[in-house]
N, C-alpha and C positions, 0 to 999 in steps of 0.2 A: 723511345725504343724505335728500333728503323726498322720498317715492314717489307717481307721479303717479296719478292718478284715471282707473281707466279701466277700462273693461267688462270681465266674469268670464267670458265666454266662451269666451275665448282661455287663461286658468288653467284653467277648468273641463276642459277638450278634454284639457290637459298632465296633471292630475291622473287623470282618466279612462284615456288612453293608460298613464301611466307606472304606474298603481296596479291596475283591474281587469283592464285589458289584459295585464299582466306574465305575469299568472300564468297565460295561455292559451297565453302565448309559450312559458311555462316547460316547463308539462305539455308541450306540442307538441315541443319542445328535447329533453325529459324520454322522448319515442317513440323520436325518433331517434337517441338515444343507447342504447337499450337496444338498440335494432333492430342497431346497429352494434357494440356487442359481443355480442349474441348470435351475429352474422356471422361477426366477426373472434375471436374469443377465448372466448370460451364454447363454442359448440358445436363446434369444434374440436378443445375437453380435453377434454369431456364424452361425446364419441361412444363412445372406445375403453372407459369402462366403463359408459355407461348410455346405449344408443345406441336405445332406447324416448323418451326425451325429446325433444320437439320445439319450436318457433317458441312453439307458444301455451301450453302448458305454461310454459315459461321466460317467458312475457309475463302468466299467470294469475298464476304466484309475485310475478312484480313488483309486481303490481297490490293484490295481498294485501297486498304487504308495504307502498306504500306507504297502502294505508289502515288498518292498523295504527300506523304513524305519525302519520296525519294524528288518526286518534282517542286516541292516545296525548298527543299535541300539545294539541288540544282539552280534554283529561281534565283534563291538567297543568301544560302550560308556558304554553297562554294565561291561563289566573287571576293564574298567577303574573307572568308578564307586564303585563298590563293594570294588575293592582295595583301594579305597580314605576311604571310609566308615571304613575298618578293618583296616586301621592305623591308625585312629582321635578314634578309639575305644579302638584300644590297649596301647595310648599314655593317654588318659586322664581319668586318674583315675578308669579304667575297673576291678570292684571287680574279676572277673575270672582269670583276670591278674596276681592278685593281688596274690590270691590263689592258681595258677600254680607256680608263684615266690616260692611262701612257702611248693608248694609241690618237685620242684627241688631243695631247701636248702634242705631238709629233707632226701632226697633223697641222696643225697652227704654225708651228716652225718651215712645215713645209711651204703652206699657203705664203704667207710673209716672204720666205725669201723669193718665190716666185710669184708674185706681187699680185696674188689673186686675193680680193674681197669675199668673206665667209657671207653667206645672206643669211 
């Protein structure tokens, strides 16, 4: 089916929303869930042996821990990552690819007739 022509402002907004915006959603989601087990279930077991602990204590450790992750993340899984991504891009049928191919033939045909050596 042939897709119609029509202005990127309305993609752009969806991309926007569903990609930068997710992850304000998420952290925010990410508050409220801590807040609601530290309510309901954490500080509840935790009082009768370490009843020094409080809200932001239990909110500091969270915080740690997720940015230990996130640098853990960053360190390791996104290289790996990105690099799984530009090989499954550049192997299956990637127009760019496609196009760089036809721009280095061309490129060779030019060199050759005008008698310059590739290094």
């Amino acid at each position: 089916m042939k897709q119609a022509k029509v202005i990127t402002k309305l993609g752009g907004f969806q991309v926007q929303l569903s990609t930068s915006m997710s992850y304000y959603v998420l952290y925010i989601n990410l508050l409220f869930v801590g807040m609601m087990f530290w309510h309901t279930t954490a500080a509840p077991n935790l009082r009768p042996y370490a009843p020094w602990v409080d809200f932001w204590m239990f909110a500091s450790f969270m915080l740690i821990l997720v940015a230990a992750l996130m640098i853990l993340d960053y360190k390791f899984i996104y290289p790996s990552r990105q690099g799984f991504l530009n090989k499954q891009a550049y192997k299956h049928d990637n127009p760019a690819v496609a196009d760089l191919h036809k721009i280095l033939k061309n490129q060779k045909k030019i060199m050759e007739k005008l008698e310059i050596e590739n290094d």
